[in-house]
C-alpha positions as CSV (number, residue, x, y, z in Angstrom):
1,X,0.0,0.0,0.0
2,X,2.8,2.6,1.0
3,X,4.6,1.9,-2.6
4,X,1.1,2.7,-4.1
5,X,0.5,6.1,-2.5
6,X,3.9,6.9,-2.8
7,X,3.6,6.4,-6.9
8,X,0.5,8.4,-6.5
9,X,2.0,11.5,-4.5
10,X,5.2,11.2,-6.6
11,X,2.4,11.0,-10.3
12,X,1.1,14.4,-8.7
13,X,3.9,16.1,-8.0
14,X,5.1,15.5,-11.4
15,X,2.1,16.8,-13.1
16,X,2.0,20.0,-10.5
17,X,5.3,20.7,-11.4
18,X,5.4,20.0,-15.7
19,X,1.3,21.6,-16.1
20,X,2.3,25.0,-15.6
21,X,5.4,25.0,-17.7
22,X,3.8,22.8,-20.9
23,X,0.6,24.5,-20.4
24,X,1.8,28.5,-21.0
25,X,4.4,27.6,-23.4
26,X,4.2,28.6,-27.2
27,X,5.4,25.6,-28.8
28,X,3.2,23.1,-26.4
29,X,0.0,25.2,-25.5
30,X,-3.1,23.8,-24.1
31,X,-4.3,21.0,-26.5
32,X,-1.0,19.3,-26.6
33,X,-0.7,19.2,-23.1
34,X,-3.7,17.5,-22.3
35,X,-3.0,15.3,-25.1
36,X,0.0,14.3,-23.8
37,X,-1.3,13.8,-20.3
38,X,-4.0,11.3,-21.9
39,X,-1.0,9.9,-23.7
40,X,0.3,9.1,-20.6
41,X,-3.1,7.5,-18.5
42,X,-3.9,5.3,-21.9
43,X,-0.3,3.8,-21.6
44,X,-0.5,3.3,-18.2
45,X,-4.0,1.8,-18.5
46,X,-2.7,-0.7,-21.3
47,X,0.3,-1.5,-18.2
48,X,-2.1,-2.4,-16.3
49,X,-4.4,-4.2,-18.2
50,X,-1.4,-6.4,-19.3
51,X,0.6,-6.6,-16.5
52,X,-1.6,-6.9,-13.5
53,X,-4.0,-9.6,-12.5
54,X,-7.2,-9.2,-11.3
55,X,-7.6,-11.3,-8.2
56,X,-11.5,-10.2,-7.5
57,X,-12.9,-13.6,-6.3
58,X,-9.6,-15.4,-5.8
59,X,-8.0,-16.8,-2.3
60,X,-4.9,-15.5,-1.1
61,X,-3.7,-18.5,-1.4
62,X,-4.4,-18.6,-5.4
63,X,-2.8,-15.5,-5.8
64,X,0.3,-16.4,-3.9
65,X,0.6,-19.4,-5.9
66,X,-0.2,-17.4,-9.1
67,X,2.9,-15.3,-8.4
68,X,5.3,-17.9,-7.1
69,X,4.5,-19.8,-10.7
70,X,5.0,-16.6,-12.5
71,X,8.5,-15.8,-11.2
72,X,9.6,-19.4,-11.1
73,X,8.7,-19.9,-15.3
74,X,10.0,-15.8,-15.8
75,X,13.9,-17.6,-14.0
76,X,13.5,-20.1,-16.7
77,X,13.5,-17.7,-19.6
78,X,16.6,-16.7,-18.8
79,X,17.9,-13.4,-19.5
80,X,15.0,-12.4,-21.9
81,X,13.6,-9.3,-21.3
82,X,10.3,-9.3,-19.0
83,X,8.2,-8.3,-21.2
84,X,8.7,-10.7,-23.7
85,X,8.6,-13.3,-20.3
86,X,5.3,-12.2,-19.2
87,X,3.9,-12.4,-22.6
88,X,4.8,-15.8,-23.2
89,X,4.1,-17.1,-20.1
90,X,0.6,-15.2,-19.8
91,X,0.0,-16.8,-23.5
92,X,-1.2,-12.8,-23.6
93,X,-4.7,-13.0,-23.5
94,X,-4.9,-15.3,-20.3
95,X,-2.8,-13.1,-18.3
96,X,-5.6,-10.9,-16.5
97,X,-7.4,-14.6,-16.1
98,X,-4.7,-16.2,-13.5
99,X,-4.6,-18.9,-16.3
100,X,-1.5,-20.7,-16.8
């Protein structure tokens, strides 16, 4: 929980900081910063519709096992990037399942 608000107080600072300057500047202006900004939330929505499970209805248990089987095929890879790992081990579509 504390590495989740951290990200979040860390995500506003950022923006608090970079609005100002992006928003009043000639060559960025308005439009292009909130188009950048919803650059930015798309991605991270696509992370985490990729890269994090959902465990609504699932046992601690099953989601401890899900991880332990994830990191144990992810070692076997080698040294393959992770997100070529994740995908193959995930078989991509089944990822956001738990099914592997």
């Amino acid at each position: 929980m504390s590495i989740a608000s951290l990200t979040v107080w860390v995500s506003c600072y950022i923006v608090a900081q970079t609005f100002p300057m992006l928003n009043g500047s000639e060559w960025v202006g308005p439009a292009k910063t909130f188009w950048f900004y919803a650059a930015v939330s798309f991605i991270s929505c696509l992370f985490a519709y990729l890269f994090i499970p959902e465990t609504k209805g699932r046992t601690l248990e099953e989601i401890e096992s899900f991880w332990i089987r994830t990191s144990e095929n992810a070692a076997r890879f080698g040294k393959i990037n992770r997100l070529t790992a994740r995908l193959a081990i995930s078989g991509f579509g089944d990822y956001n399942g738990l099914r592997l």
